[in-house]
C-alpha positions as CSV (number, residue, x, y, z in Angstrom):
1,X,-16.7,-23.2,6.8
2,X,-17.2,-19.5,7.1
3,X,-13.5,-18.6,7.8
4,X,-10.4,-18.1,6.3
5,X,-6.5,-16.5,7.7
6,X,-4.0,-15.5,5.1
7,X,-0.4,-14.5,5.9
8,X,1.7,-12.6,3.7
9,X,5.2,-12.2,4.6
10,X,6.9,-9.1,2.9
11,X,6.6,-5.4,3.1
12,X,3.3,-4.6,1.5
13,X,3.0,-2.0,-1.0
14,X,0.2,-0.4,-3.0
15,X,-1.3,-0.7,-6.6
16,X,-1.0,3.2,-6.7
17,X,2.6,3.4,-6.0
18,X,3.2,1.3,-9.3
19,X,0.8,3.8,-11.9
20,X,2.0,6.1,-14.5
21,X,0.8,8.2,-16.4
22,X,1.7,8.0,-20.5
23,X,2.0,11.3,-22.5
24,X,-1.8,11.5,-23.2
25,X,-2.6,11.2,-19.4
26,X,-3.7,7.6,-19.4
27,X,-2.7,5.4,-16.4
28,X,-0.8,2.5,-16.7
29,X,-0.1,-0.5,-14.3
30,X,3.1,-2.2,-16.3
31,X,3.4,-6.0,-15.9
32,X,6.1,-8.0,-17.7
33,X,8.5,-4.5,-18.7
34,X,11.6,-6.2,-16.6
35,X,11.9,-3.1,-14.9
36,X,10.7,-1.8,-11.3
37,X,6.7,-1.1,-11.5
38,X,6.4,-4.9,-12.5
39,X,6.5,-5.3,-8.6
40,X,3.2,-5.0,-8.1
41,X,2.0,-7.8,-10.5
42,X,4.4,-10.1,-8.8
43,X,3.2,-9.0,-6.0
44,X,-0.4,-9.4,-6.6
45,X,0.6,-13.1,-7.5
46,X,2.8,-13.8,-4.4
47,X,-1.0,-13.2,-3.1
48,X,-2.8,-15.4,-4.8
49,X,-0.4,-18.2,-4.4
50,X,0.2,-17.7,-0.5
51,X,-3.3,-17.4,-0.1
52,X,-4.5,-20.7,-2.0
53,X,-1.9,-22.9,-0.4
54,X,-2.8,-22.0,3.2
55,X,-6.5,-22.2,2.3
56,X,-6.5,-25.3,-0.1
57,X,-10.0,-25.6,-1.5
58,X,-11.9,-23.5,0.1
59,X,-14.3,-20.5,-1.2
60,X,-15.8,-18.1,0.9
61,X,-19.2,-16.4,-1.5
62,X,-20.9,-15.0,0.8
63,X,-20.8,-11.3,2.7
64,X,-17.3,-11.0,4.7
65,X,-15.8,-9.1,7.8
66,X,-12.2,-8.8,7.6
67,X,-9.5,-8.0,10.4
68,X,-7.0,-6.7,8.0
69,X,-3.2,-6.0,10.3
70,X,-0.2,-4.6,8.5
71,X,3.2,-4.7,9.5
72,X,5.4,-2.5,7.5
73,X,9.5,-2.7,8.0
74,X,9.8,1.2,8.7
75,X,7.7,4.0,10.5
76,X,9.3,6.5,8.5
77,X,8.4,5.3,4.6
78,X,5.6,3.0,4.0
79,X,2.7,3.3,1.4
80,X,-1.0,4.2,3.0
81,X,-2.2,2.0,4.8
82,X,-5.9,2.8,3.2
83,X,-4.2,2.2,-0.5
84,X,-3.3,-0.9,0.6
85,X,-6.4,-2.8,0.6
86,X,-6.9,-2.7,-3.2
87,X,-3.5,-4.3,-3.6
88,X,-4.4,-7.3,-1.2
89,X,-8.3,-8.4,-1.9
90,X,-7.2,-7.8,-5.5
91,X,-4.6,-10.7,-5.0
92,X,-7.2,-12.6,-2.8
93,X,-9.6,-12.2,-5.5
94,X,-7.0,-13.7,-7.9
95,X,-6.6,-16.4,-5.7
96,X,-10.5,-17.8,-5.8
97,X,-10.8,-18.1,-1.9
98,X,-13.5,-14.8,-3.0
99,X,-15.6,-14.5,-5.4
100,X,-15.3,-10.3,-5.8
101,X,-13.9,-8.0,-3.2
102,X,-17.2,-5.9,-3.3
103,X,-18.4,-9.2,-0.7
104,X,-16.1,-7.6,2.1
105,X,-18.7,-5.6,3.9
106,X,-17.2,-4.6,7.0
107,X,-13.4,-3.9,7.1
108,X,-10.7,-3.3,10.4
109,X,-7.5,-1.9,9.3
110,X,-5.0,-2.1,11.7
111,X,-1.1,-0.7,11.1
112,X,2.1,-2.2,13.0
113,X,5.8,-2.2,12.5
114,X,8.0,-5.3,12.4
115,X,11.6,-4.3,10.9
116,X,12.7,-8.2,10.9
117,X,9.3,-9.7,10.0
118,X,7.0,-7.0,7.8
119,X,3.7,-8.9,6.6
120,X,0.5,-8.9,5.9
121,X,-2.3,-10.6,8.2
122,X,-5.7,-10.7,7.1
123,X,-8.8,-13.0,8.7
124,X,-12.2,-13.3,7.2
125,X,-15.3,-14.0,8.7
126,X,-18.5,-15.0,7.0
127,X,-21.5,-12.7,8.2
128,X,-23.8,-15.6,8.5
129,X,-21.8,-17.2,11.4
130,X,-19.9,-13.8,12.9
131,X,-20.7,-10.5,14.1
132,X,-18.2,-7.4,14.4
133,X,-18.2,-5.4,17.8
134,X,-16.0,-2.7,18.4
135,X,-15.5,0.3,21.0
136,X,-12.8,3.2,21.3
137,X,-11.6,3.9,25.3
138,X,-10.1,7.0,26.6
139,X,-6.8,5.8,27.7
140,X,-5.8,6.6,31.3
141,X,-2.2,7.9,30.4
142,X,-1.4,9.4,26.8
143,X,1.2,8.1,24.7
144,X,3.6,10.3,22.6
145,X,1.5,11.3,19.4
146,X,2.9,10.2,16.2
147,X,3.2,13.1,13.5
148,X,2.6,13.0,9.9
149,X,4.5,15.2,7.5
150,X,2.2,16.4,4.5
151,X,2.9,14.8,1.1
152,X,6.1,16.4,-1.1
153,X,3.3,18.0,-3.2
154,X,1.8,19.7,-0.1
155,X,4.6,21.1,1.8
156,X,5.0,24.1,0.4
157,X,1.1,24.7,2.0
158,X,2.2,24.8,5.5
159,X,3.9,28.2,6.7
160,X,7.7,28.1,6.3
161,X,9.2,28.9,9.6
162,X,13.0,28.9,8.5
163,X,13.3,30.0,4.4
164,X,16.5,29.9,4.4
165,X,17.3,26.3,5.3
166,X,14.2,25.0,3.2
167,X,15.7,26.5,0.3
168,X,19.5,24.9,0.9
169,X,18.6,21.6,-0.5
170,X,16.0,20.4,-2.2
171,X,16.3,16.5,-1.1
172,X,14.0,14.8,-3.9
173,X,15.5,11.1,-4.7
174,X,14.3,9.4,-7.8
175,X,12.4,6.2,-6.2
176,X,13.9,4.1,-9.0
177,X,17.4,4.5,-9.4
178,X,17.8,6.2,-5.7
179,X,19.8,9.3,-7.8
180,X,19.3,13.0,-6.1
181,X,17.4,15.3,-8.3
182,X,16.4,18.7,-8.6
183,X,13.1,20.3,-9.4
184,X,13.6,20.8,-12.9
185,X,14.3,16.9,-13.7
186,X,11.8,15.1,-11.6
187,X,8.7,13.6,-12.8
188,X,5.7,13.2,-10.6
189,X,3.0,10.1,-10.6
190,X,0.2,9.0,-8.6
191,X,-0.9,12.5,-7.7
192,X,2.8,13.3,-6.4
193,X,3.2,10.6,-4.6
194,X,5.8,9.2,-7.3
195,X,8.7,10.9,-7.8
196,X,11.1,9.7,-10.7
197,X,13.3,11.6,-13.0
198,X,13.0,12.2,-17.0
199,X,15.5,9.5,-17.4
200,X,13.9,6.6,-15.7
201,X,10.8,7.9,-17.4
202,X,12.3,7.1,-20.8
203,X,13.5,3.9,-19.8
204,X,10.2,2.7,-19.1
205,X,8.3,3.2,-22.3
């Protein structure tokens, strides 16, 4: 059998929304700390385990296609969708339905939102039995576009139209313990991606 469908039901997130970054400028990927960047470990695992049971001895060794759909809870915050790869064959890897993720040779990405069922779906295909044909149309009527904001890191690159109200509030939320910030206490990881303040830092080492 050259085929395999896992199901993932959860909001996905990504391995790079989890690293830190110690005093020397090493990463780290904490594990068994108790506190909130353990959530990808147990994620990874939720994987592995989901993955095994709905494919119950089967391994796949040889060079893959996958269809790879993600359905995230919100359109407003959600990690990349091209981060979130790493996060999934890692835990498919884990699982031994694959021998290494460097088999997947070909790779759809797809993103959707479902705010009462967010999941992952991914299908594999074994090269030796499937092929991968794809094609982009012109649509005959355009849909409304849907924008992207720049990273917090980036936006003071883009021309400020209205100083006054950009400088009113500064709106940065420390993603572990939800608390409003300023500049001066936050702590950036992941490129600036993460954004924490010095006291949750603390807490974590």
């Amino acid at each position: 059998m050259s085929y395999a469908k896992v199901i993932v039901k959860g909001s996905p997130i990504s391995k790079s929304n989890f690293k830190l970054f110690n005093l020397n400028g090493r990463a780290i990927l904490p594990y068994n700390s108790g506190k909130y960047h353990d959530r990808y470990a147990l994620y990874e695992e939720e994987i592995a385990l989901e993955t095994r049971a709905q494919n119950p001895n089967l391994v796949l060794s040889e060079a893959l296609i996958a269809v790879l759909k993600v359905y995230y809870k919100s359109r407003k915050r959600h990690p990349d969708t091209n981060n979130i790869t790493k996060s999934i064959f890692d835990g498919i890897e884990k699982s031994g339905l694959i021998i290494n993720d460097a088999q997947i040779r070909r790779l759809i990405i797809e993103e959707f939102y479902d705010e009462k069922n967010p999941r992952f779906e991914l299908e594999l295909y074994g090269e030796s039995s499937y092929c991968m044909k794809y094609e982009i149309i012109k649509k005959a009527h355009n849909d409304t576009p849907i924008e992207y904001a720049p990273p917090p890191n980036k936006k003071n690159l883009l021309p400020n139209k209205d100083k006054k109200s950009s400088t009113k509030s500064d709106g940065t939320i420390c993603e572990i313990c939800n608390k409003a910030i300023d500049k001066a206490s936050a702590v950036s990881a992941n490129k600036g991606k993460l954004i924490i303040c010095r006291d949750c830092l603390k807490k974590l080492f």
